[in-house]
Every structure is written in C-alpha cells, then in structure tokens.
N, C-alpha and C positions, 0 to 999 in steps of 0.2 A: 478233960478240960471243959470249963463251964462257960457259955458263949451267955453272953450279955447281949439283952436289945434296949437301945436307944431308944426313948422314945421322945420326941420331941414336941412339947405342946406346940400347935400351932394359934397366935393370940387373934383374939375377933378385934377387929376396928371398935371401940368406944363408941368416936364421931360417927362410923356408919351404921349403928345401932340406933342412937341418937335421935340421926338423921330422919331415920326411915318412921322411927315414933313418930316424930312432933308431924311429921309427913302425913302420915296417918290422923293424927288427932283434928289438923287442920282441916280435912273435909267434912267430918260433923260440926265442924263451930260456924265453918261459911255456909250450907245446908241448912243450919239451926237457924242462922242471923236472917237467912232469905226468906224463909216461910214461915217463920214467925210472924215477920212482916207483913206478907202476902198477903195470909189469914186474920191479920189484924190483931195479934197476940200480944205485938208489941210496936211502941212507936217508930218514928222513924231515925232518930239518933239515937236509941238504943242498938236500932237492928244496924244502923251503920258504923258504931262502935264494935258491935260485935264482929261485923263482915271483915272491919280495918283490922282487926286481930285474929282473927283466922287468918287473912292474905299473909300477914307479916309474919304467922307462925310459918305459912306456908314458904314464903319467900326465906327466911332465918332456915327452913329444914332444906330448902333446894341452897342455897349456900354453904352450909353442913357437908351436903352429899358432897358438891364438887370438890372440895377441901379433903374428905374419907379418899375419894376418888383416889386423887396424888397420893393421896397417902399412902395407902395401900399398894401403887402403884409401887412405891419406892421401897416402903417396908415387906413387903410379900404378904402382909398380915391378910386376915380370910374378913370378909364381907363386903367384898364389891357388889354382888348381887343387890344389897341393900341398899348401899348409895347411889349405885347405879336406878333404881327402885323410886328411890327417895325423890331425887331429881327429877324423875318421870311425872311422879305426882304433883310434887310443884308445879310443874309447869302445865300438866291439867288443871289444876285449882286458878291457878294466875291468867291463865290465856285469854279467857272468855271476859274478866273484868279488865285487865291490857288492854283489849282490843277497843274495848269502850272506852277506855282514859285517854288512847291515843290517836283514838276520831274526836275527842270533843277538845282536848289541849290547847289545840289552834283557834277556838272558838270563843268569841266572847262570852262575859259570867250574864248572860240572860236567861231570865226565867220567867218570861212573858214576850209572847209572839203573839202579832194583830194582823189581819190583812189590811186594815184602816187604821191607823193612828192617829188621825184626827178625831175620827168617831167611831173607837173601838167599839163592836159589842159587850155591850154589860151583863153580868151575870146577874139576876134574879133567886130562883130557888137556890141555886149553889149556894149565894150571899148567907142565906140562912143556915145552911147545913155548914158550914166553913169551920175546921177547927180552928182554935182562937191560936193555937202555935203554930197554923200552917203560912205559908206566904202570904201579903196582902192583896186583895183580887183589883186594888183599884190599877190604872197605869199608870207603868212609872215616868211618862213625859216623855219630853222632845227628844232628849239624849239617848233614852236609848231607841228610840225611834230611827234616830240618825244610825246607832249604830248597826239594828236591825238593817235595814235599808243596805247599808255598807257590805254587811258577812251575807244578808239572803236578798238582794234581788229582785229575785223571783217569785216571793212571796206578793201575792197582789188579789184584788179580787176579782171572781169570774161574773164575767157579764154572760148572762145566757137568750134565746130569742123564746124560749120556754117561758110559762106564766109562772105567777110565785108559788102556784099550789105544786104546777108540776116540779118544780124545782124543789118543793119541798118534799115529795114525794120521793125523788130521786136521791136527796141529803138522807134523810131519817131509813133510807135502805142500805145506803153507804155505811152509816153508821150502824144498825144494827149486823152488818157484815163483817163489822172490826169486832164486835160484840163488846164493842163501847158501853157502860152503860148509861143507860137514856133515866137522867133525875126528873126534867120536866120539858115539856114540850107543848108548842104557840101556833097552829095551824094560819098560816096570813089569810086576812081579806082583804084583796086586791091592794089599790095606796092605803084605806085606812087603818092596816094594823101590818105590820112585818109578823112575817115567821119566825118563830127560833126555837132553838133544841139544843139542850144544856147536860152533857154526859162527862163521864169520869171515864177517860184511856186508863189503862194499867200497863205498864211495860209486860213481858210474857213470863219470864223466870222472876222476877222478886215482887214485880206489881207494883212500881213505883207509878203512883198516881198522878195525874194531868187532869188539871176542870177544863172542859172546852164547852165555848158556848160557840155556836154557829145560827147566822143570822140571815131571812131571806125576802131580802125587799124587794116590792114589783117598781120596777121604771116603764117610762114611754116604751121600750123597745122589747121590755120581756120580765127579765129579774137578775138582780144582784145578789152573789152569796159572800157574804163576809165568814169569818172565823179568827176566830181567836182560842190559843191553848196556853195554859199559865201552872205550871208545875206547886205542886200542895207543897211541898218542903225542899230544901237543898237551896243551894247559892250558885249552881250551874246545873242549866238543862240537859248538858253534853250534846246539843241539837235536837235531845229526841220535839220538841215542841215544835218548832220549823219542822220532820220528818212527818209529824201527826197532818200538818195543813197542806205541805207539798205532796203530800201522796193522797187525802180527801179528794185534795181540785184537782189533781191530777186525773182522777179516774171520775171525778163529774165532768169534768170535759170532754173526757173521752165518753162516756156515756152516752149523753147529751149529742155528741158526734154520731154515733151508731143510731141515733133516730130519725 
C-alpha cells in the first residue's frame, strides 16, 4: 500500500509583505528629505514635501501591519514576524516628528519672537543675506505681540549690573556655545553705539534655520540685552523661537549670577 503525504501550502500574508516594504522604503525618503535640507541640497518645501511623504508612507505601512496583524491572527496564514516588524518601524519613523507636532499643536502660528516689541531688534547683515522666499524679517505688530505676551510670559528682557561690553562678552560666548552661527557682529561703546550679534540657530537633526539677532544696550545701572529669533520658512515655529531666547537669558542670568 502506497501512503500519500499531504502537503499543505502554508500562504504568506500579502498585506504583511506590503506592510513591511513601504516600512522599509519610508526611512530613506524621511533620511533623504532631512539632510538634503540640512546640507542645503534642497529648499525647504521641497524637503518638507518630501518628509510629509515618507511619514504618510510610514504611517499607511504601520496601519497595514496592524490590519496583517488580525489577519493573520484569524487566518493562521505565516507573516506576523513582518507586520509585527512593520509596525515597529513606523512608529520609529513617526515618534520623533509626533513628539514635535504635539508640543507645538497647542501653540500659537508665530514665527517671530521679540523680547521688546515696541522696539524689536532689527536685523542688519541678515537683511542682506535674507532669501527672497524665506519669512519677512520686519514685525509683525501689535497682534501678535499680544499674543506673544499671552502663550510666553516669560519672555522679557534681562537687565544686568554688568557693563555693555561685559555683557556682550558674556552673549557672543553663549552663543558660540550653541554653535550658533555668528553672520555679523557690533562690539557697544558705552550709551553711544549698542551691541549686537546676528546668528543663524539650526534645529540639530534637519537644520531648520532661525535668524536671531540679539542686542546689548548700556543703561544708568549696567545693560540691557534684548533678542529676538524669527524662523526663515514655515507658518509655525512649534516654540522652537521662544525655546532659542528662554534658554539664552536663561543661562546669562545665571551666568551673570556666578560672578
């Protein structure tokens, strides 16, 4: 007698196949979109078209996975591994731009921060170097002053009992410490000329660019430092501008304190 074996194909998941691709493809395309940018490869609604479509592959393959998941779940069919996989990766690709959409959501759309708003620091050299598609460097007025004021506070300027040179001293070390970079810089003498120092922040991972100009007048009692940070492109700073000025005067006070 002749024994017969069954053999039963067992079928792979489609969707967890799918999944796990577009999973995969999505962290070269947000990689690609960031450091292109960085490096100045490409502008910045290009690189942010691109970022928006890597997250959305990313996001589209971590919904995929979840959906193999059950499926596979129900059907017995073979490639969990993948969706399970899939899912993983999304949610490394999304977490780090999440975490950023979901600090600044609550935030009003500014993209200019002053410590004076009656008499913001003005930009100079930056004026001339300014791309003609980036934000406008003038202020935008009382409105959003008020609204400023309303969301931060605590944005103000610091009064110091230091003179304007040391205080500018103390500024232009601050700032070479962020490794800000420094376009042009105003050494004060005494009331007849203010200080200032006009540098480009870079966010750390994509380099998303801030002009700041920071300004340092001598008064009766020592010196004032004003600043002001105003984002190159985009229609929401997500705070990082307020974060640039609150953590400067933050650590020239304390500074300043230790002497």
């Amino acid at each position: 007698m002749i024994r017969r074996r069954l053999y039963v194909e067992e079928r792979f998941s489609p969707l967890a196949r799918w999944s796990f691709r577009l999973s995969l493809f999505s962290v070269p395309v947000v990689v690609l979109g960031a450091l292109l940018y960085r490096f100045g490869l490409l502008d910045f609604r290009p690189a942010m078209a691109t970022l928006a479509i890597g997250l959305a592959m990313a996001l589209l393959a971590g919904l995929m996975g979840v959906v193999a998941f059950f499926v596979i779940w129900e059907s017995g069919w073979r490639g969990m591994g993948r969706s399970v996989a899939a899912v993983a990766i999304a949610l490394g690709v999304l977490t780090g731009p999440a975490s950023v959409l979901a600090r600044g959501v609550m935030l009003p759309q500014l993209t200019d921060i002053a410590t004076d708003a009656e008499d913001p620091p003005r930009f100079r050299a930056l004026a001339f170097a300014h791309p003609r598609s980036a934000n406008p460097q003038t202020y935008p007025g009382e409105a959003a002053a008020m609204t400023q004021r309303h969301t931060y506070p605590g944005i103000k300027p610091v009064d110091l009992s230091a003179t304007a040179e040391e205080a500018y001293n103390a500024v232009k070390a601050l700032v070479e410490k962020r490794h800000w970079r420094i376009l042009d810089e105003v050494q004060p003498r005494g009331p007849r000329r203010d200080g200032q120092i006009e540098a480009v922040a870079s966010s750390p991972v994509m380099g998303v660019r801030s002009d700041v100009v920071i300004r340092i007048r001598a008064t009766p009692k020592g010196s004032r430092v004003d600043m002001r940070s105003v984002s190159r492109y985009g229609g929401h700073d997500l705070g990082r501008n307020a974060r640039h000025i609150e953590g400067l005067m933050a650590d020239l006070s304390a500074e300043r304190r230790r002497k």
